[in-house]
VEXTORDO-896689 format. One record per residue (C-alpha): residue in one letter; x, y negated, z. Coordinates in steps of 0.1 Angstrom, whole numbers, padded with zeros to 4 digits, always signed. Layout:
BEGIN
> a|X|Y|Z
...
//
This chain:
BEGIN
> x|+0286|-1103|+0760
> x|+0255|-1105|+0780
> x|+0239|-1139|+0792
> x|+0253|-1133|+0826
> x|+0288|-1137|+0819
> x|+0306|-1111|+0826
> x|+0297|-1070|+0816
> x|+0287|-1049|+0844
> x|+0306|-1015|+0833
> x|+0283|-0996|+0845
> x|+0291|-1001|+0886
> x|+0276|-1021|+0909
> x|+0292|-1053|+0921
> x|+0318|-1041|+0950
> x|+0330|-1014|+0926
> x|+0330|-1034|+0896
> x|+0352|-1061|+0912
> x|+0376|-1034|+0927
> x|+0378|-1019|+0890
> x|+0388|-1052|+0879
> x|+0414|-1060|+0906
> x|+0431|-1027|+0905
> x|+0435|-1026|+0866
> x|+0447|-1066|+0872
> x|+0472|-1054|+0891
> x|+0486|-1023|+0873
> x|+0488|-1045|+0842
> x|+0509|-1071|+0858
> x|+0531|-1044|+0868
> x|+0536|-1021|+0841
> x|+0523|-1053|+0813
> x|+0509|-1029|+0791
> x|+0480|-1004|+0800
> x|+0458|-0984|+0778
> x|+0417|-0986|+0790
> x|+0382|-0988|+0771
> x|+0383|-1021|+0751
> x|+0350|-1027|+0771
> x|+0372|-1034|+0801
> x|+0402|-1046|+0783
> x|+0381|-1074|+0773
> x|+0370|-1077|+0811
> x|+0406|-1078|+0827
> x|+0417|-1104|+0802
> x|+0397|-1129|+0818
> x|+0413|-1119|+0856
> x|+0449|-1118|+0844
> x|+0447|-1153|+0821
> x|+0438|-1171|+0851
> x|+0463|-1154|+0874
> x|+0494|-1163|+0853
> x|+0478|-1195|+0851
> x|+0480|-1198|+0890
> x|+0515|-1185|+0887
> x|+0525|-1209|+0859
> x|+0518|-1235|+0891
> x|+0540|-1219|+0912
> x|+0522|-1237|+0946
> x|+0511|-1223|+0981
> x|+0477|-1223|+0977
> x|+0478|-1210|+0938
> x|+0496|-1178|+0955
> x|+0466|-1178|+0981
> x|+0440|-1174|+0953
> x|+0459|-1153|+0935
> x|+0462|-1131|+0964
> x|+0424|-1127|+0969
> x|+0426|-1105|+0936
> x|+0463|-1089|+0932
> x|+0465|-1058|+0952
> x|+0494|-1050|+0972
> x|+0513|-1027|+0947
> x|+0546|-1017|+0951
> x|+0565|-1004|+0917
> x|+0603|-0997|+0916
> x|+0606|-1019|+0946
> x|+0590|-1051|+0936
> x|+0557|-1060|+0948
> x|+0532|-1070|+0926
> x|+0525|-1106|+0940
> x|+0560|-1112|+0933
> x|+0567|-1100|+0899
> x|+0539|-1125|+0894
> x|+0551|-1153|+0904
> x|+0584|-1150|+0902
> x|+0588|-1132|+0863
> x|+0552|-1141|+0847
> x|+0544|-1173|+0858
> x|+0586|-1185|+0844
> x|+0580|-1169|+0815
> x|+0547|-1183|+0802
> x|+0551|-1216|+0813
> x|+0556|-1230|+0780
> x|+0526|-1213|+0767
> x|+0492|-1233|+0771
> x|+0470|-1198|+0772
> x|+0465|-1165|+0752
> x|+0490|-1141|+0777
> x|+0472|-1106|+0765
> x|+0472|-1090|+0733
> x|+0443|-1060|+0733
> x|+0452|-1031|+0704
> x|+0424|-1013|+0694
> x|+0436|-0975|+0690
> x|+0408|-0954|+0683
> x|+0382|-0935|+0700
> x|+0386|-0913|+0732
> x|+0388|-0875|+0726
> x|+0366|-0860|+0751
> x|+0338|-0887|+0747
> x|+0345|-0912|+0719
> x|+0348|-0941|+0736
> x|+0364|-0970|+0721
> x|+0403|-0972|+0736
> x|+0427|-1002|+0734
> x|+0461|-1009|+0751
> x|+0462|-1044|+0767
> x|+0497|-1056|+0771
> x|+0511|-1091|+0777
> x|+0524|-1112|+0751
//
């Protein structure tokens, strides 16, 4: 990891951030995706601390956590909700560590290094 903190994936800030968010949100939906382990590694950070806002359960946790989930809607359940009412329950006895990142191998068309993120 660089000294800046975070990796910038090639993008510039606005489209870096939206990256993040969106694949934030499709993991807490379908809590397993398959991506580069370069952003793997990235998301983990977002979707730690957004089960750690929902383990809280509060109003203004759900405010925060709402600057970053988008507003998906899957099988009718919206995203913000499966959140707090599924993944925050369901962790709360855990003190951290809600993702698991597989390594599977490189990419076919350029190589690049693939892993499937998934929560614990």
């Amino acid at each position: 990891m660089s000294s800046r903190g975070y990796t910038k994936l090639s993008r510039n800030s606005s489209n870096r951030k939206a990256l993040i968010r969106d694949l934030a949100t499709q993991l807490i939906m379908h809590e397993k995706i398959e991506t580069s382990v370069t952003k793997a590694k990235e998301i983990r950070r977002t979707v730690e601390k957004l089960i750690t806002l929902a383990k809280k359960g509060d109003l203004n946790s759900a405010r925060i956590a709402e600057k970053t989930v988008r507003d998906l809607k899957l099988d009718d359940q919206y995203a913000m909700v499966k959140l707090f009412t599924e993944l925050g329950p369901r962790f709360k006895e855990r003190n951290g560590g809600y993702t698991r990142i597989y390594k599977i191998g490189p990419r076919r068309g350029d190589s690049c290094p693939m892993a499937v993120i998934e929560l614990v």
